[in-house]
C-alpha positions as CSV (number, residue, x, y, z in Angstrom):
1,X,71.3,-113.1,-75.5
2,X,69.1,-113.3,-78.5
3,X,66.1,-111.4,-79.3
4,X,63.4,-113.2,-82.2
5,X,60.7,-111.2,-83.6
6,X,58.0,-112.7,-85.9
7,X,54.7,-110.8,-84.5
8,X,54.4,-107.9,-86.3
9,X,53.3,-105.5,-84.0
10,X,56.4,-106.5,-81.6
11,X,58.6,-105.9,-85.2
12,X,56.8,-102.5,-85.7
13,X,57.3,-101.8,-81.5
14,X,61.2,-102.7,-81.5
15,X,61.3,-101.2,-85.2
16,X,60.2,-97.3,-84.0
17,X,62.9,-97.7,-81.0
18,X,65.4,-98.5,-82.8
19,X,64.4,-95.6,-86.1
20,X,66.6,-92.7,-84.1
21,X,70.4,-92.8,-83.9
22,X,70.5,-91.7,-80.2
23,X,68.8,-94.7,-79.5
24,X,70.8,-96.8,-81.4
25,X,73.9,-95.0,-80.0
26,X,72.5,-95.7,-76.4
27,X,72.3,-99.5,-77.1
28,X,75.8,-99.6,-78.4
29,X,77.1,-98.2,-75.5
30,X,75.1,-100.1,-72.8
31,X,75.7,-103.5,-74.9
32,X,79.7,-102.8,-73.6
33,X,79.1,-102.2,-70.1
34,X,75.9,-100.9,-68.2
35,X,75.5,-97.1,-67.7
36,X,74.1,-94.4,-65.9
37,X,72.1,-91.9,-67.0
38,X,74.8,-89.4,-66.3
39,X,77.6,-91.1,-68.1
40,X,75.1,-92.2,-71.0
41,X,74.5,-88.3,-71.7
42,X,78.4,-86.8,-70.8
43,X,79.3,-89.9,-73.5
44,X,76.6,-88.8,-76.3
45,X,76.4,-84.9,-75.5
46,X,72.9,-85.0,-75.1
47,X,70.7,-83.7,-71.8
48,X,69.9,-85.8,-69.3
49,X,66.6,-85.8,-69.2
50,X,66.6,-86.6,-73.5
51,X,68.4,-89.2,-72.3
52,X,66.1,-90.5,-70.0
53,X,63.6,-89.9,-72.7
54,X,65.4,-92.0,-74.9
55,X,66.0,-94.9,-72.5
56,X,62.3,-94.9,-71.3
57,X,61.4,-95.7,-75.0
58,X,64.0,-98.4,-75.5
59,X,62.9,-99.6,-72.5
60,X,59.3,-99.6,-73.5
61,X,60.1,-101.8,-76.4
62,X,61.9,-104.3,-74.1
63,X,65.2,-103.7,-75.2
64,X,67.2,-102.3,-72.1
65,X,66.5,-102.8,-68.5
66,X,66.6,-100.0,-66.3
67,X,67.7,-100.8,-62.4
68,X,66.7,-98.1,-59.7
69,X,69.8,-97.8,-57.2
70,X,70.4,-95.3,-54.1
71,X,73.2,-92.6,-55.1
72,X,74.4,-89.8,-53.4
73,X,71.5,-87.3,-54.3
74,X,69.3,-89.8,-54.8
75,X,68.0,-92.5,-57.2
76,X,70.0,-93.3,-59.8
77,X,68.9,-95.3,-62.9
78,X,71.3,-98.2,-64.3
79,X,71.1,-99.1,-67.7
80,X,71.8,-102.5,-69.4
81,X,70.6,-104.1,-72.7
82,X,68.6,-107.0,-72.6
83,X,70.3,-108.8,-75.8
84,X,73.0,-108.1,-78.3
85,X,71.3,-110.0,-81.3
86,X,67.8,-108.7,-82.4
87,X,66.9,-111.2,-85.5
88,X,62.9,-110.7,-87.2
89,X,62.2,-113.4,-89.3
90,X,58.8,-112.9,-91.7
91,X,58.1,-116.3,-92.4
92,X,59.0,-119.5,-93.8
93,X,59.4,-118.1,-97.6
94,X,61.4,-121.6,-98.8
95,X,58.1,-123.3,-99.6
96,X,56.1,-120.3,-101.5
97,X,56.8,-119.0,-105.0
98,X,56.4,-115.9,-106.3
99,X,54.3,-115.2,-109.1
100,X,55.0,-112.2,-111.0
C-alpha cells in the first residue's frame, strides 16, 4: 500500500518519525512480517519500553498499526506497517520556471 503526502504539516509529521534510524529500522522489519514488541527489541538490541517509545511515535504519524492481543502475562502489542511506499510530492513544478 501506498502512502501520498502533499500537506505539509502531514510531510513535516511523517518526516520527524522517520529522522531516527531505530525507527526506520523498526519499519524495515515490520514491512517483512508483523512483530511484537519483544521480538522488535531482541532483533534491534534495544529495551522494550524504547521500543515501545519508538513504535508509539511511528504510530502517531500513521505509519504502523499497533493491535492489542491477550498473551500469556498479559497484553501484548502487534506491530504492522501500514504501507511499504511513502511518496511526498511538492507540487506540480512542470508548468513554473525558475527565475534566477
Amino acid at each position: 500500500m501506498e502512502l501520498v503526502l502533499t500537506d505539509p504539516e502531514e510531510i513535516q509529521k511523517v518526516a520527524e518519525a522517520l529522522s531516527s534510524i531505530t525507527r526506520v529500522n523498526i519499519l524495515t522489519l515490520v514491512n517483512e512480517k508483523p512483530l511484537g514488541i519483544t521480538e522488535i527489541s531482541e532483533t534491534v538490541a534495544m529495551t522494550k519500553g524504547n521500543i515501545s517509545a519508538q513504535v508509539a511515535m511511528l504510530e502517531s504519524a500513521g505509519l504502523v498499526e499497533v493491535i492489542y492481543y491477550n498473551g500469556k502475562k498479559g497484553i501484548k502489542k502487534l506491530v504492522r506497517t501500514k504501507y511499504n511506499r511513502i511518496v511526498i510530492e511538492l507540487g506540480n513544478n512542470s508548468s513554473q520556471e525558475i527565475n534566477e
